[in-house]
C-alpha positions as CSV (number, residue, x, y, z in Angstrom):
1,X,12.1,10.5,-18.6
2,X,13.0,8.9,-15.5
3,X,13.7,5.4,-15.1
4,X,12.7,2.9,-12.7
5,X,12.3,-0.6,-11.8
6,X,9.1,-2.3,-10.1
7,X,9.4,-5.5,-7.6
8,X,12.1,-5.3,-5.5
9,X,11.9,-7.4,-2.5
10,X,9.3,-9.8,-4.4
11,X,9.4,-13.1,-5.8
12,X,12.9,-14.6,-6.3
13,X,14.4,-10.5,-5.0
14,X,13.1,-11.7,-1.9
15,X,16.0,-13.1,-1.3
16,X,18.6,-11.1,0.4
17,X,21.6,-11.2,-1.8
18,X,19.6,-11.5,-5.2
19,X,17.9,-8.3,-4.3
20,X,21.3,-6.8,-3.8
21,X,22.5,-7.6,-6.8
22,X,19.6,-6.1,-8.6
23,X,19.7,-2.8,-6.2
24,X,23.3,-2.3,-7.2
25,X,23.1,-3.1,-10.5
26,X,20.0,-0.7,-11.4
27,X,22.0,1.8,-9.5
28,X,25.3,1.3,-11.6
29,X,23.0,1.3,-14.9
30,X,21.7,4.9,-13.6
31,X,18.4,3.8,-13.1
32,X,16.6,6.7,-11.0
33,X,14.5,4.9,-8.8
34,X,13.3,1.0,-7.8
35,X,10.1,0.0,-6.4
36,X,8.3,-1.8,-4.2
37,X,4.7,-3.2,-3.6
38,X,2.6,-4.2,-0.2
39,X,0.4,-6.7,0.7
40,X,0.5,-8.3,4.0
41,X,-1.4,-11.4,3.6
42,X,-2.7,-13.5,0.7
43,X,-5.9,-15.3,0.6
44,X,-5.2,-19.4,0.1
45,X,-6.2,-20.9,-1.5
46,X,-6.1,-18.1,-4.0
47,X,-9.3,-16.4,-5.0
48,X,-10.1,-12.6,-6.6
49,X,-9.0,-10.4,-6.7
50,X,-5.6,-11.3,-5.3
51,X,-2.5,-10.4,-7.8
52,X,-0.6,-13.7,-6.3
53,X,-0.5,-16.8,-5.1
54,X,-0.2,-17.3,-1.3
55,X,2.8,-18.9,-1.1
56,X,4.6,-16.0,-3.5
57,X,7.6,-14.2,-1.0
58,X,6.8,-10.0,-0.7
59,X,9.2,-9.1,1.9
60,X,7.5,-5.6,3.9
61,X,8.3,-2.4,1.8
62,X,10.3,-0.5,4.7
63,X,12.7,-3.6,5.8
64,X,13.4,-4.3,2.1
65,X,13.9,-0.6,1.3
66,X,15.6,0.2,4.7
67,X,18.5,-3.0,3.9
68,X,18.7,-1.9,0.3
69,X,19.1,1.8,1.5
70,X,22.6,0.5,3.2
71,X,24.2,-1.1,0.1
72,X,23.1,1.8,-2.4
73,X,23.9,5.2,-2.2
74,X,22.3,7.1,-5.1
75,X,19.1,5.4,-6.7
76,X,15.5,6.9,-5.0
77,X,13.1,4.1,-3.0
78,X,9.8,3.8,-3.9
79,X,6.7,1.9,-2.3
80,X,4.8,1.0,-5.0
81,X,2.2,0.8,-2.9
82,X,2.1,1.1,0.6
83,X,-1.7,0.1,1.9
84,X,-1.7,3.3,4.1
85,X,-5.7,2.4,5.3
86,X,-4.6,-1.0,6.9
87,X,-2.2,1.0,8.7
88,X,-2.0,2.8,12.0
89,X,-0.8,6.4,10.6
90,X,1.7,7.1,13.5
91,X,3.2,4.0,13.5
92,X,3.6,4.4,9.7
93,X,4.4,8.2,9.9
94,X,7.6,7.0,12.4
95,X,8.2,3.8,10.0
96,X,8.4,6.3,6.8
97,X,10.7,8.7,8.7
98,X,12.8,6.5,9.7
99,X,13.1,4.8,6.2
100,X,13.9,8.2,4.7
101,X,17.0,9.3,7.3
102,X,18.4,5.8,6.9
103,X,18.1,6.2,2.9
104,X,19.7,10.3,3.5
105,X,16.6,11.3,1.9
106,X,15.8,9.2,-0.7
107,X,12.1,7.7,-0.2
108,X,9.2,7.9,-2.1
109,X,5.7,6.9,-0.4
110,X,3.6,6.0,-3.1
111,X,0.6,5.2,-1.4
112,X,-3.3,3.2,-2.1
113,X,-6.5,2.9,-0.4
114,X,-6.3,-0.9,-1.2
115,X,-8.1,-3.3,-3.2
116,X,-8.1,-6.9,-1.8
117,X,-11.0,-7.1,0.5
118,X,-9.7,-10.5,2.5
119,X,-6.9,-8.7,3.6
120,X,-8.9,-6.1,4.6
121,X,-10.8,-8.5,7.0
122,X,-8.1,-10.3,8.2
123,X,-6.9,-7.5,9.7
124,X,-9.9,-6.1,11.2
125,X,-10.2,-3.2,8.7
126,X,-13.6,-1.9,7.4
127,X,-13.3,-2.2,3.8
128,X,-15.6,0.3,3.1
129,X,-13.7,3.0,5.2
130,X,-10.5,2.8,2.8
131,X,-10.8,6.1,1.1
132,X,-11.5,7.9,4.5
133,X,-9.1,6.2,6.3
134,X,-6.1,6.9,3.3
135,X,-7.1,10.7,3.6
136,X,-6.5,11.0,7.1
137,X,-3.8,9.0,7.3
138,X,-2.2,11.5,5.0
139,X,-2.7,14.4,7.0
140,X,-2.2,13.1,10.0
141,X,1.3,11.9,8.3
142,X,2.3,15.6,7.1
143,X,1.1,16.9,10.6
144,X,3.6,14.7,12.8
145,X,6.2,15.1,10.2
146,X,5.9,19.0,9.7
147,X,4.0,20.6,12.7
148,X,6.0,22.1,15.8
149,X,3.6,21.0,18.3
150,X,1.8,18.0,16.4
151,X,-1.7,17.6,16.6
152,X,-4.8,16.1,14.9
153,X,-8.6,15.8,15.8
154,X,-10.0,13.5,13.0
155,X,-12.7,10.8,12.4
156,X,-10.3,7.7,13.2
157,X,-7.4,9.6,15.6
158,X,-7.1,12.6,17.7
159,X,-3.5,13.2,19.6
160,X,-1.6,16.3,20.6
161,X,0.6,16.9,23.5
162,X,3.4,14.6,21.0
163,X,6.3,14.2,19.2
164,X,8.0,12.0,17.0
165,X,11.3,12.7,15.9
166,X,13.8,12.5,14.3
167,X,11.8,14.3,11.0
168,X,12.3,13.4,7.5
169,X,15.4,14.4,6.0
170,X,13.2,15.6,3.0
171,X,12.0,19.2,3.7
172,X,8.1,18.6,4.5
173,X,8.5,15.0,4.2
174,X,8.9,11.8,1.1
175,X,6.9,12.9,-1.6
176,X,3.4,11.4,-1.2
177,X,2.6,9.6,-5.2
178,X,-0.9,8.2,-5.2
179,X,-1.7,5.1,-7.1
180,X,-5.6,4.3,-9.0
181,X,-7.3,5.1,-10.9
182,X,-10.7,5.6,-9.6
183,X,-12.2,9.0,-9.2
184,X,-11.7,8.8,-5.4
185,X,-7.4,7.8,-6.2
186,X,-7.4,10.8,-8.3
187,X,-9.5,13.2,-6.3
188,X,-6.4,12.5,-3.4
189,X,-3.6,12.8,-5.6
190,X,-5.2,16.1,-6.4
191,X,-5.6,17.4,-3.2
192,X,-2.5,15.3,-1.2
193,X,0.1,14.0,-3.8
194,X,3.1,15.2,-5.2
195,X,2.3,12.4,-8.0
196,X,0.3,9.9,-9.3
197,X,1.1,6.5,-10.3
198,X,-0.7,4.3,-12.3
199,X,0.4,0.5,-12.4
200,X,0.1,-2.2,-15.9
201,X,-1.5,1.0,-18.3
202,X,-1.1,1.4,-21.5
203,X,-0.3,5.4,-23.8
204,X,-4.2,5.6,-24.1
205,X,-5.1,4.9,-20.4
206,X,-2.1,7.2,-19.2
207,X,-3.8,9.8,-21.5
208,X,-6.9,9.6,-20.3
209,X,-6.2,9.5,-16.6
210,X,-4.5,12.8,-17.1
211,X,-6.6,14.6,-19.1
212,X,-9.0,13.6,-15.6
213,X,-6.3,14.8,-13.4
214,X,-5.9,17.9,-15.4
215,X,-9.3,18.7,-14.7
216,X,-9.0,18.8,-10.5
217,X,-7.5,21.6,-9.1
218,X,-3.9,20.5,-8.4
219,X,-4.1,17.8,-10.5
220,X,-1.9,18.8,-13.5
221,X,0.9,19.7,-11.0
222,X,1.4,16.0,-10.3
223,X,4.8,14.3,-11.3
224,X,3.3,11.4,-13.3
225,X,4.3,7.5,-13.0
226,X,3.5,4.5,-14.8
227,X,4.5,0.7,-14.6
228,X,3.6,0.1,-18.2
229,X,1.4,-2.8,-19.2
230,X,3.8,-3.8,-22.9
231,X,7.2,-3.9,-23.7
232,X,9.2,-0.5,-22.8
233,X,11.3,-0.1,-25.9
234,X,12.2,3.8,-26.9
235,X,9.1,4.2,-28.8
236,X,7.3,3.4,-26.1
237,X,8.7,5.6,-23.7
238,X,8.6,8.9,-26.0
239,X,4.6,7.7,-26.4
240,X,4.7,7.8,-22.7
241,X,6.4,11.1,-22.5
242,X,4.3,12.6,-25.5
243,X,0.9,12.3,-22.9
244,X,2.8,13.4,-20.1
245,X,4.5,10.7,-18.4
246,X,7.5,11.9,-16.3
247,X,8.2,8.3,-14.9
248,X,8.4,4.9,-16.3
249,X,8.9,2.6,-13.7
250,X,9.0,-1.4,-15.4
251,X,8.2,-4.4,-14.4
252,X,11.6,-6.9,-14.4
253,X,11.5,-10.8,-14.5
254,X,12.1,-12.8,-11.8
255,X,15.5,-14.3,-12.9
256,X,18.0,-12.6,-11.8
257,X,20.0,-13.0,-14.9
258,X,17.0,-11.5,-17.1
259,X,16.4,-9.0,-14.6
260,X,19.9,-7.3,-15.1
261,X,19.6,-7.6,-18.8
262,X,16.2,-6.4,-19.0
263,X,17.7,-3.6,-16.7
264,X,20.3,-2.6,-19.9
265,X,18.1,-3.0,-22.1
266,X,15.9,-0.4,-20.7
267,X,18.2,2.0,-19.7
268,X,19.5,1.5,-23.5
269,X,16.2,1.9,-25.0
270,X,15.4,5.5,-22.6
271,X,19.2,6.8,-24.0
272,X,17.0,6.6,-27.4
273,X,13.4,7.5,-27.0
């Protein structure tokens, strides 16, 4: 089972030397990977279905991963999620590129069609046009990152006659992880991902999102992640492994103190399960 951490860069690890100290540590532990998640605004006051308040620090997933990328050297960096249908996919295609030469091939773009509807509209993004938009944001992703001469002709952008370089270091570019858990989250990991992710589940959730993934074409050739939703001791993680769980990436506190002991503990409980 690998290992990981969720919310780097957020809360108190939005501040610079505090999430240092946790990179380094989870990296000295031998955790595999740390995470981190995306949202650029909040709605205030606060008001469904936002996961925060509006005043709670989430430093941008590539600056936070990009800084922590120069004072690590071995643990993998995940964006857990990037929004990818608020984004414009070349500038994120370049972002992404660059995040994963800086890192010597470390990144992995987990990726989500998005949830909170204000942010949506603050940003001028039909809400409705999420799940289109991800899709062809992927493609048009793997076709600047992969194709000699790039070019698209899509719903939302149409370009050839570019480039973008430098590529990925990673041959065909970061493994793409999907996260939801609706039919439409599933249906792209099946046809885009290299991976799923699904985010506060529990052993019978897990098992029944894969049993659904199992059943698209593609879909049980995903690498399977899960922020857990209880405690990750070792029983949890062989449950987690039992229904096919390749990943455990778990939520840490916010104190810094707690956050390298719950660290330990977790790498302690995984030597176990």
């Amino acid at each position: 089972m690998k290992i990981g951490f969720f919310g780097i860069g957020s809360g108190a690890s939005a501040e610079p030397t505090i999430a240092i100290e946790l990179a380094q540590h989870a990296e000295a532990a031998g955790m595999e990977s740390m995470w981190t998640g995306e949202h650029v605004v909040f709605p205030s006051p606060r008001q469904p279905p936002s996961p925060a308040e509006p005043d709670h620090p989430m430093l941008h997933p590539s600056t936070v991963l990009a800084f922590l990328a120069a004072k690590t050297s071995k643990i993998r960096l995940g964006t857990g999620i990037v929004l990818i249908a608020q984004r414009n996919p070349l500038v994120l295609s370049k972002e992404m590129a660059s995040l994963d030469v800086l890192s010597n091939g470390r990144l992995i773009l987990g990726i989500g069609a998005g949830y909170l509807h204000q942010e949506f509209a603050a940003l001028g993004i039909p809400f409705h046009e999420r799940g289109a938009r991800s899709n062809e944001y992927i493609e048009i992703m793997r076709a600047l990152w992969n194709q000699a001469q790039p070019t698209f002709n899509g719903r939302f952008y149409q370009f050839n006659d570019i480039d973008a370089q430098p590529r990925p270091i990673q041959d065909g570019g970061p493994p793409i992880v999907v996260g939801g858990t609706s039919l439409g989250a599933l249906k792209r990991a099946a046809k885009y991902g290299q991976g799923w992710y699904g985010f506060a589940m529990n052993v019978d959730q897990t098992a029944a999102v894969v049993a659904r993934l199992h059943e698209l074409e593609g879909g049980d050739q995903l690498e399977i992640s899960v922020t857990p939703s209880m405690r990750v001791d070792a029983a949890a993680i062989a449950a987690f492994r039992d229904v096919g769980v390749d990943r455990i990436i778990s939520l840490i506190p916010q104190d810094e103190s707690r956050a390298r002991q719950a660290m330990d503990a977790l790498m302690k409980e995984s030597a176990e399960a």
